[in-house]
VORO-380931 format. One record per atom (N, C-alpha, C): residue number from 1; x, y, z; chain. Coordinates in steps of 0.1 Angstrom, whole numbers, padded with zeros to 4 digits. Example, Ala and Ser with C-alpha at 12.3 -4.5 7.8 and 13.67 -1.06 7.14 Angstrom:
<sites>
site badren 1, u 0132, v -0057, w 0078, domi A
site badren 1, u 0123, v -0045, w 0078, domi A
site badren 1, u 0132, v -0033, w 0078, domi A
site badren 2, u 0128, v -0022, w 0071, domi A
site badren 2, u 0137, v -0011, w 0071, domi A
site badren 2, u 0129, v 0000, w 0079, domi A
</sites>
This chain:
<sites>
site badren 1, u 0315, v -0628, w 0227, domi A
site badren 1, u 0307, v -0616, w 0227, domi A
site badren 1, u 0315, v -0604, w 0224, domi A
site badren 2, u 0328, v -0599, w 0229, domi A
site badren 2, u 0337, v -0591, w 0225, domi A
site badren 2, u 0344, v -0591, w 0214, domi A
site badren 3, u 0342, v -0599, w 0210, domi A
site badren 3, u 0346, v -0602, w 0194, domi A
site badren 3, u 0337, v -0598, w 0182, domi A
site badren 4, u 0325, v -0600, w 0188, domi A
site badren 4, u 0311, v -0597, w 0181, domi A
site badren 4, u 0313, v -0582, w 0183, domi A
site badren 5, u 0315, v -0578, w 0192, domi A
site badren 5, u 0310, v -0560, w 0194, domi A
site badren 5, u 0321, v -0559, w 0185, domi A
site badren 6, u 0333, v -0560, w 0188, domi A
site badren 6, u 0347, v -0555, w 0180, domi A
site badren 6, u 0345, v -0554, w 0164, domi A
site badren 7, u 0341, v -0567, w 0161, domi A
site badren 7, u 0338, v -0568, w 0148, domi A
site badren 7, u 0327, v -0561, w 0141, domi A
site badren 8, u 0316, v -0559, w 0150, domi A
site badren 8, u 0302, v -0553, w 0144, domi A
site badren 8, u 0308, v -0534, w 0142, domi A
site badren 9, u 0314, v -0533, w 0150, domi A
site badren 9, u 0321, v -0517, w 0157, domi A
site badren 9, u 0327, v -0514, w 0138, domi A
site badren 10, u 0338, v -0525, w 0138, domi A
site badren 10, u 0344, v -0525, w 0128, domi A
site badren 10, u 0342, v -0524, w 0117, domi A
site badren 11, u 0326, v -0532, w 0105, domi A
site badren 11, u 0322, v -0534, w 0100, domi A
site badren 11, u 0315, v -0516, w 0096, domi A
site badren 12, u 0315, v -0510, w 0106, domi A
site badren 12, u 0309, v -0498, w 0105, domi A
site badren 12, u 0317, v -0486, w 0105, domi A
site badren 13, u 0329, v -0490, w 0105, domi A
site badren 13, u 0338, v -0480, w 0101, domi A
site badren 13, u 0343, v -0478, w 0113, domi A
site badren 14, u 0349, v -0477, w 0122, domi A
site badren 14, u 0350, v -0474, w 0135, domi A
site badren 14, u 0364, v -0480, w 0138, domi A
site badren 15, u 0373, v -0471, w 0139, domi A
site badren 15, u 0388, v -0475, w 0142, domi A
site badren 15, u 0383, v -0485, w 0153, domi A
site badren 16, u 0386, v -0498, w 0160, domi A
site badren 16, u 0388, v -0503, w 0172, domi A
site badren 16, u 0399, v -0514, w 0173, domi A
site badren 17, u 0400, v -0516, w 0182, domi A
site badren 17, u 0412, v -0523, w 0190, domi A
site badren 17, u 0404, v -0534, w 0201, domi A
site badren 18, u 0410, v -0545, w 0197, domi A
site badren 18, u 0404, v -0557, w 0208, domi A
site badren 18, u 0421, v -0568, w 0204, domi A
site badren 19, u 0421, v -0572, w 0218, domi A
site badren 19, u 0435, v -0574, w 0222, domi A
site badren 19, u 0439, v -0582, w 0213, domi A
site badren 20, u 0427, v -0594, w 0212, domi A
site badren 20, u 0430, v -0604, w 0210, domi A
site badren 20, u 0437, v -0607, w 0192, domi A
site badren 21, u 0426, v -0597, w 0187, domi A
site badren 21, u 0430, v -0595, w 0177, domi A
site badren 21, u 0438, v -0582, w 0167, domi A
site badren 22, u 0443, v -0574, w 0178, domi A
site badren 22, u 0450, v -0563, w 0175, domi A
site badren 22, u 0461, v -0562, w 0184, domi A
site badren 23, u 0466, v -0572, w 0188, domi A
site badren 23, u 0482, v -0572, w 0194, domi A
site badren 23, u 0493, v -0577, w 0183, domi A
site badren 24, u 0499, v -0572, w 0179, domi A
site badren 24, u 0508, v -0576, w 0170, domi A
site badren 24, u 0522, v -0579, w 0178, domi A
site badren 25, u 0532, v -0568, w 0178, domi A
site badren 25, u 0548, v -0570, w 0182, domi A
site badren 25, u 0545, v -0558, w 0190, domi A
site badren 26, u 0556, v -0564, w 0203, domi A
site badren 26, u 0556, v -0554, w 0210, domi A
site badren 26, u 0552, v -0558, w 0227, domi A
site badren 27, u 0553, v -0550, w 0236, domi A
site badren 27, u 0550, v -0556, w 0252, domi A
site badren 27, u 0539, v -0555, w 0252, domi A
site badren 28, u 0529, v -0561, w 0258, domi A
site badren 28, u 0518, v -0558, w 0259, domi A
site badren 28, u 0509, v -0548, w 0264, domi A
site badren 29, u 0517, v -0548, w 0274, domi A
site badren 29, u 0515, v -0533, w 0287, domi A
site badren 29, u 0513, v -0519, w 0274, domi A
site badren 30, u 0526, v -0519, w 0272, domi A
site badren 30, u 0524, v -0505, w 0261, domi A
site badren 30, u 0516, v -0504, w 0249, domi A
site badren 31, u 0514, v -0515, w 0242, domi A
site badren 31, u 0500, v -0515, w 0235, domi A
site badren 31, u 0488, v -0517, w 0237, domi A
site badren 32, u 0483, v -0523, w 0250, domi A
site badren 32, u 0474, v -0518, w 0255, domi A
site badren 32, u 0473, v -0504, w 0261, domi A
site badren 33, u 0481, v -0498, w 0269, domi A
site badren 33, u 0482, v -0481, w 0272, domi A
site badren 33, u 0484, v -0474, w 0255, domi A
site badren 34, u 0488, v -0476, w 0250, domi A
site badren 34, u 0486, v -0469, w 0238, domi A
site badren 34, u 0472, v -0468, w 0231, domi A
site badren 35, u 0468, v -0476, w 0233, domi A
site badren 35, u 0455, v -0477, w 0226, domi A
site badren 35, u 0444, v -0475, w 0234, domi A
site badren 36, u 0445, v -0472, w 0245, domi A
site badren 36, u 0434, v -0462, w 0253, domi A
site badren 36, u 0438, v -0453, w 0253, domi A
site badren 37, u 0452, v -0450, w 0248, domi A
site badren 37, u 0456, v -0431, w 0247, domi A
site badren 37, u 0451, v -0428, w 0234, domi A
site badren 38, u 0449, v -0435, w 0220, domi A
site badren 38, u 0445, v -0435, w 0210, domi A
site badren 38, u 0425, v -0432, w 0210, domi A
site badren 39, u 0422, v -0440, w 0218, domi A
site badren 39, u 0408, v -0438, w 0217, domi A
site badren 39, u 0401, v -0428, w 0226, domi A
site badren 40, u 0387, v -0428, w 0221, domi A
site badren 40, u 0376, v -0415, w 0222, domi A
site badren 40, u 0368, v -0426, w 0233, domi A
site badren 41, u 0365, v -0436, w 0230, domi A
site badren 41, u 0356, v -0445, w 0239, domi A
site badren 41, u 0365, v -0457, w 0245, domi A
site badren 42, u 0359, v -0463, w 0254, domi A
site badren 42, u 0364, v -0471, w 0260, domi A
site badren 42, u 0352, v -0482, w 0263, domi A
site badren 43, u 0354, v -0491, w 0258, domi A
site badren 43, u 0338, v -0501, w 0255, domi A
site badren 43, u 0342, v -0512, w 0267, domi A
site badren 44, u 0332, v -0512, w 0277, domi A
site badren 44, u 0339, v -0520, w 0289, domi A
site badren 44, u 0325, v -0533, w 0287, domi A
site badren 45, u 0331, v -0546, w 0285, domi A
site badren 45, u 0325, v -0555, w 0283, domi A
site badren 45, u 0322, v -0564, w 0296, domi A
site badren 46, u 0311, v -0563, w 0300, domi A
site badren 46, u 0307, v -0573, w 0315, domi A
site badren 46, u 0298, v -0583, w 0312, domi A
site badren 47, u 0304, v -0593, w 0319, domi A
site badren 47, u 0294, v -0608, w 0318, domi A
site badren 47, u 0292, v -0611, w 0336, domi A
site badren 48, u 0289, v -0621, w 0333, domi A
site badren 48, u 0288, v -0626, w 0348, domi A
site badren 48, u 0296, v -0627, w 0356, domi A
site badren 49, u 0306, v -0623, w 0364, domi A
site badren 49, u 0319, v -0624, w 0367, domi A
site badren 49, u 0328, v -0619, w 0366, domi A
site badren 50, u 0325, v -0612, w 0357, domi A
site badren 50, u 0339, v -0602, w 0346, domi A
site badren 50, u 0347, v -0595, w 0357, domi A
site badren 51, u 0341, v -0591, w 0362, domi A
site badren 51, u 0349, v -0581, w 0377, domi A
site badren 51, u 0354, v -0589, w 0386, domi A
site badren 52, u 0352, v -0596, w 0388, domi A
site badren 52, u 0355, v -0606, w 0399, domi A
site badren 52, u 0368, v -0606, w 0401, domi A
site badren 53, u 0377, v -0609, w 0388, domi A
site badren 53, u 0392, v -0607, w 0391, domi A
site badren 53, u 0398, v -0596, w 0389, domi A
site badren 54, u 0393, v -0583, w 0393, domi A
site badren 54, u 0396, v -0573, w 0396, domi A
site badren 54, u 0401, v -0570, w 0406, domi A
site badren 55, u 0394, v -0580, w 0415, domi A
site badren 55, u 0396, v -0578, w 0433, domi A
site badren 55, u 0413, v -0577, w 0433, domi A
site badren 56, u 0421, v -0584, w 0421, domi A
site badren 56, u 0435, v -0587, w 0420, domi A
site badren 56, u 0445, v -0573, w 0414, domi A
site badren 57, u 0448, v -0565, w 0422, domi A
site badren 57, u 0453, v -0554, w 0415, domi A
site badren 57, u 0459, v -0557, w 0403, domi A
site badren 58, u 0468, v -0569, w 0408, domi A
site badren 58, u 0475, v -0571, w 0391, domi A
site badren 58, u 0469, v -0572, w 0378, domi A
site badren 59, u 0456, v -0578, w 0381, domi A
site badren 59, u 0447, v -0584, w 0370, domi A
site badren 59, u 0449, v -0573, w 0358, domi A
site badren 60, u 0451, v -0574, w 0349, domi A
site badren 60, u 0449, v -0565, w 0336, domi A
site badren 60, u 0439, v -0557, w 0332, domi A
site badren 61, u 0426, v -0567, w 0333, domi A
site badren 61, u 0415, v -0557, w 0330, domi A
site badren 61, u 0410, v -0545, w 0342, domi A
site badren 62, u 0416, v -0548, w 0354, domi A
site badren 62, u 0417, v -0537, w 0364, domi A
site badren 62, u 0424, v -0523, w 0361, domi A
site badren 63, u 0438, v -0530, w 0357, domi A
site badren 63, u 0450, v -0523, w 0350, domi A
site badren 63, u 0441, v -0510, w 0341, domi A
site badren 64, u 0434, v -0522, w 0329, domi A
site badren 64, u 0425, v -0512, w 0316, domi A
site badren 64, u 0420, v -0498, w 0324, domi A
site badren 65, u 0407, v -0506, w 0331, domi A
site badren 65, u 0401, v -0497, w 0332, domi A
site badren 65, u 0405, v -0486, w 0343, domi A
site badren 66, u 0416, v -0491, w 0352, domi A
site badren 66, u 0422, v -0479, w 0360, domi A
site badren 66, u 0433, v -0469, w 0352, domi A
site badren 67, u 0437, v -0474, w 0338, domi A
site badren 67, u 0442, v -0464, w 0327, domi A
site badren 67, u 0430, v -0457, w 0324, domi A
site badren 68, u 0423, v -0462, w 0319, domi A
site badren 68, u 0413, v -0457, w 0310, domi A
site badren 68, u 0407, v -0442, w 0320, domi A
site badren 69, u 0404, v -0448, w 0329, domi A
site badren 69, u 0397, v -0438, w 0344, domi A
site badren 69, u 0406, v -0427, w 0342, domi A
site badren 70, u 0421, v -0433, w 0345, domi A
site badren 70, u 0430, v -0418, w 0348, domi A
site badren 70, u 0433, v -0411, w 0333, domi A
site badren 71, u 0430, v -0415, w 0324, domi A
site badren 71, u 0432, v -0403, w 0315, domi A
site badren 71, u 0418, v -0399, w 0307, domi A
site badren 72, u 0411, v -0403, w 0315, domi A
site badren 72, u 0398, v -0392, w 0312, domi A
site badren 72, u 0387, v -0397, w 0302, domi A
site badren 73, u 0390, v -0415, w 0301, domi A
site badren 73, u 0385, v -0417, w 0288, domi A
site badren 73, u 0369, v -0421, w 0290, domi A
site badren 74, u 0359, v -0417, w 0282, domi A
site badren 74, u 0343, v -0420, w 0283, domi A
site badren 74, u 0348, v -0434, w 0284, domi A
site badren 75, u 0340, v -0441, w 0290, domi A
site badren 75, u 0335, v -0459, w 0292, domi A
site badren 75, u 0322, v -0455, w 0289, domi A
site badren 76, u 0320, v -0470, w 0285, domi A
site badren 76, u 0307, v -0472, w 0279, domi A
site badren 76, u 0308, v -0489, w 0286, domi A
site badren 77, u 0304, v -0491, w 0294, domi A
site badren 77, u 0301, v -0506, w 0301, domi A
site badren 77, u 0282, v -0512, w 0293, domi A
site badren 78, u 0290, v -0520, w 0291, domi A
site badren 78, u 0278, v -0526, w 0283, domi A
site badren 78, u 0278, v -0542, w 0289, domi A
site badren 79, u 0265, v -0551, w 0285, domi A
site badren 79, u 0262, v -0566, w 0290, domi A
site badren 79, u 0258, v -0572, w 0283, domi A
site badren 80, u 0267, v -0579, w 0271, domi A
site badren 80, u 0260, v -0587, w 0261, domi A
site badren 80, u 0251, v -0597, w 0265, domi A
site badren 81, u 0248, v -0601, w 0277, domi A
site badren 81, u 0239, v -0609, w 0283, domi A
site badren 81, u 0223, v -0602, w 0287, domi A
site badren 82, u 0228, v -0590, w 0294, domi A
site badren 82, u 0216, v -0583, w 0297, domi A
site badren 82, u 0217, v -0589, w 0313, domi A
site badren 83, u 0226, v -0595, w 0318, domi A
site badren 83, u 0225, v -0600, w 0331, domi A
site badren 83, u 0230, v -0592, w 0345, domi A
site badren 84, u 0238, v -0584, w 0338, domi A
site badren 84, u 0249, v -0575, w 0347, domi A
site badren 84, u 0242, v -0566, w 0348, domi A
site badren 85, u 0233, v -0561, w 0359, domi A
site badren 85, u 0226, v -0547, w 0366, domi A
site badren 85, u 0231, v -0540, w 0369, domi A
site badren 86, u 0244, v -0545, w 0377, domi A
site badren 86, u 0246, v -0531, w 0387, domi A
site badren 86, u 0266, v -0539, w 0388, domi A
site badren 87, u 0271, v -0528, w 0395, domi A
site badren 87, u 0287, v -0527, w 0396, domi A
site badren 87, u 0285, v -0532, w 0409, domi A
site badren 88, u 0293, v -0541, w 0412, domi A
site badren 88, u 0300, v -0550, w 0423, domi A
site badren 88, u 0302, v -0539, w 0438, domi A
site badren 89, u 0297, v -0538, w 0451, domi A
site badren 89, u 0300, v -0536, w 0459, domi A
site badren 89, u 0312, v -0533, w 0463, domi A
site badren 90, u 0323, v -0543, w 0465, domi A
site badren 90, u 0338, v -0545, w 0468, domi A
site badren 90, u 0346, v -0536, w 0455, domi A
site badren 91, u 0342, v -0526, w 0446, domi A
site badren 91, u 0349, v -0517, w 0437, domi A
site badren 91, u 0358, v -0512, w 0440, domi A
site badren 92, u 0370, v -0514, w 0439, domi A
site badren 92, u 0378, v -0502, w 0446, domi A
site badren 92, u 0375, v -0490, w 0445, domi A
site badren 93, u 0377, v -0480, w 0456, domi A
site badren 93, u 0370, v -0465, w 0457, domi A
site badren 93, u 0371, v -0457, w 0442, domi A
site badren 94, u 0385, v -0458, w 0438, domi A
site badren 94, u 0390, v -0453, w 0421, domi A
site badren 94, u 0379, v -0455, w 0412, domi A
site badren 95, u 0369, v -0467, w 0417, domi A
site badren 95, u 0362, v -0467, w 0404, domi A
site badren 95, u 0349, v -0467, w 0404, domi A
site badren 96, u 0348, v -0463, w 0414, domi A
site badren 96, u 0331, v -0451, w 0425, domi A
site badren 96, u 0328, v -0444, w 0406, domi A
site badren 97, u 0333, v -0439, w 0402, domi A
site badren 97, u 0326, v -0431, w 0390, domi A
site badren 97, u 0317, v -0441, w 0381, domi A
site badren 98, u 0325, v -0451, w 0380, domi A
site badren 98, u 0318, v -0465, w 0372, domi A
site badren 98, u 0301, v -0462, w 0377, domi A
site badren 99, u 0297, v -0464, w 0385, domi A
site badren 99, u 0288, v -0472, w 0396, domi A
site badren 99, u 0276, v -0456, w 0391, domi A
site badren 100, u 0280, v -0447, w 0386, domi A
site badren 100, u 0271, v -0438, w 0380, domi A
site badren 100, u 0266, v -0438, w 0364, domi A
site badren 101, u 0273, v -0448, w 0360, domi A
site badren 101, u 0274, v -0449, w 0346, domi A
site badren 101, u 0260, v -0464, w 0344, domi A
site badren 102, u 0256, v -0461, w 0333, domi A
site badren 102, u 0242, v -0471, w 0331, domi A
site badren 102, u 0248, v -0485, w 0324, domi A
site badren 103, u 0244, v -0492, w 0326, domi A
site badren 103, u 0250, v -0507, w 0321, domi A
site badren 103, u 0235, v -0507, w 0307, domi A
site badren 104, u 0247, v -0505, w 0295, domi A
site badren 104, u 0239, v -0510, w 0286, domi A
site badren 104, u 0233, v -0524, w 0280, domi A
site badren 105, u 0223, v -0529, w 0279, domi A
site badren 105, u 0224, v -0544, w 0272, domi A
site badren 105, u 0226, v -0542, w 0257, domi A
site badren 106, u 0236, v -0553, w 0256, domi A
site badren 106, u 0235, v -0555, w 0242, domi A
site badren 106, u 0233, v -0571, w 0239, domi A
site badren 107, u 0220, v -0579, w 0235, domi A
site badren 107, u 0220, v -0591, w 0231, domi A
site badren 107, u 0224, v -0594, w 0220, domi A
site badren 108, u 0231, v -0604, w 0220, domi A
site badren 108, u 0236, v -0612, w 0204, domi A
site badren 108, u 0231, v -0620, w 0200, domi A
site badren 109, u 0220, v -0619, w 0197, domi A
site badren 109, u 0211, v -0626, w 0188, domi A
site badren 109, u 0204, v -0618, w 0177, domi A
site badren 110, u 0187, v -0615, w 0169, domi A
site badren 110, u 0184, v -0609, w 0161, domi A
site badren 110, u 0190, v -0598, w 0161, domi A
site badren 111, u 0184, v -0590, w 0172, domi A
site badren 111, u 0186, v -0577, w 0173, domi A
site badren 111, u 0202, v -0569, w 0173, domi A
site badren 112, u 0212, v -0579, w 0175, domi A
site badren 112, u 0224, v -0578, w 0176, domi A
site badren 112, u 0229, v -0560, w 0169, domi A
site badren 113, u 0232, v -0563, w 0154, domi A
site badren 113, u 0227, v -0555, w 0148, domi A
site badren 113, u 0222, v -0543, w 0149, domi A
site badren 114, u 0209, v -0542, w 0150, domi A
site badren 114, u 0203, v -0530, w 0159, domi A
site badren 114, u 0203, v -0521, w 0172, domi A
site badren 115, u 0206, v -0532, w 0184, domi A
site badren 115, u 0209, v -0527, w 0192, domi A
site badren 115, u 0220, v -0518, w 0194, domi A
site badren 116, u 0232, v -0526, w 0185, domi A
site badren 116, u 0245, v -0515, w 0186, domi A
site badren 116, u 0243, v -0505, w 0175, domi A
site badren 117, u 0232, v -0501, w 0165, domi A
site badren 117, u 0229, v -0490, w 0160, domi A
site badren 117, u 0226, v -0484, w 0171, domi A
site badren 118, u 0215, v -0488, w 0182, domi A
site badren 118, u 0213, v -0475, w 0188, domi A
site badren 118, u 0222, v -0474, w 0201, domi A
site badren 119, u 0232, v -0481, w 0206, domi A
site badren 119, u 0243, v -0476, w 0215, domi A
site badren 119, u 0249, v -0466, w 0205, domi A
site badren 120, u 0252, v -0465, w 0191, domi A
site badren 120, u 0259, v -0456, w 0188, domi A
site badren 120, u 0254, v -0441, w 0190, domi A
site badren 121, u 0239, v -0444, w 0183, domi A
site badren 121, u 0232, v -0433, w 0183, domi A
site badren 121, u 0228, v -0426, w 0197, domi A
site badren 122, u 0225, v -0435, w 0204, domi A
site badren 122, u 0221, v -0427, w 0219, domi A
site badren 122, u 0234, v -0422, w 0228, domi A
site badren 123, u 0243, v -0431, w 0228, domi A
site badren 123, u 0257, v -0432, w 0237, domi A
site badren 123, u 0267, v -0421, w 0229, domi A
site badren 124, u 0274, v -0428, w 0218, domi A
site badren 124, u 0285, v -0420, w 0214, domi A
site badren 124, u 0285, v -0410, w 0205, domi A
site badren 125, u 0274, v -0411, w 0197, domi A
site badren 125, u 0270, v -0400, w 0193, domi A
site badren 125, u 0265, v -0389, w 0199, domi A
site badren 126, u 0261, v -0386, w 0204, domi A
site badren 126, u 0251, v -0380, w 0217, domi A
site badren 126, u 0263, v -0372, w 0227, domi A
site badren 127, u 0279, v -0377, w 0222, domi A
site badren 127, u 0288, v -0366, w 0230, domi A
site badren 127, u 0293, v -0358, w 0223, domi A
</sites>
């Protein structure tokens, strides 16, 4: 699913960065923090569980989004499933701001395509 967004993001002209395919040389730590110091948006991808290992300070995508938080960057939490309603209870307090922010769906199937026309158009455009 994050490969799909990355790539569709891509296809449209849209500088982005997804790890998997935009880690080259280098520690990982610093190119991940550089490239939320690099970006305008911060596309936070939730499935069923996704948070769950957050509970783990060390966990990395905790790490992300507690970078992302402290240097001021828009998130945009979206649910390629359309399953993920609402932000997890047990949040750490730091990320109380999350829990005001609207969980987009984005399905990947027909509509794939269209739907992220209109995240761009309603969401990022729209700042």
């Amino acid at each position: 699913n994050a490969r799909m967004i990355y790539l569709e993001f891509k296809r449209r002209g849209y500088h982005t960065f997804f790890d998997y395919n935009s880690l080259r040389d280098g520690k990982f730590n610093e190119e991940i923090f550089r490239a939320i110091d690099e970006c305008r948006y911060f596309i936070l991808v939730l499935t069923n569980g996704s948070l769950e290992r957050c509970q783990d300070e060390r966990d990395w995508v905790r790490r992300e989004i507690e970078y992302a938080l402290s240097t001021g960057k828009r998130i945009i939490p979206i649910c390629p499933s359309g399953n993920v309603r609402a932000f997890p209870e047990w949040m750490p307090p730091h990320f109380e701001s999350l829990r005001l922010q609207q969980i987009s769906p984005l399905q990947t199937d027909d509509l794939f395509s269209f739907q992220v026309h209109q995240l761009i158009q309603n969401i990022i455009l729209s700042f």
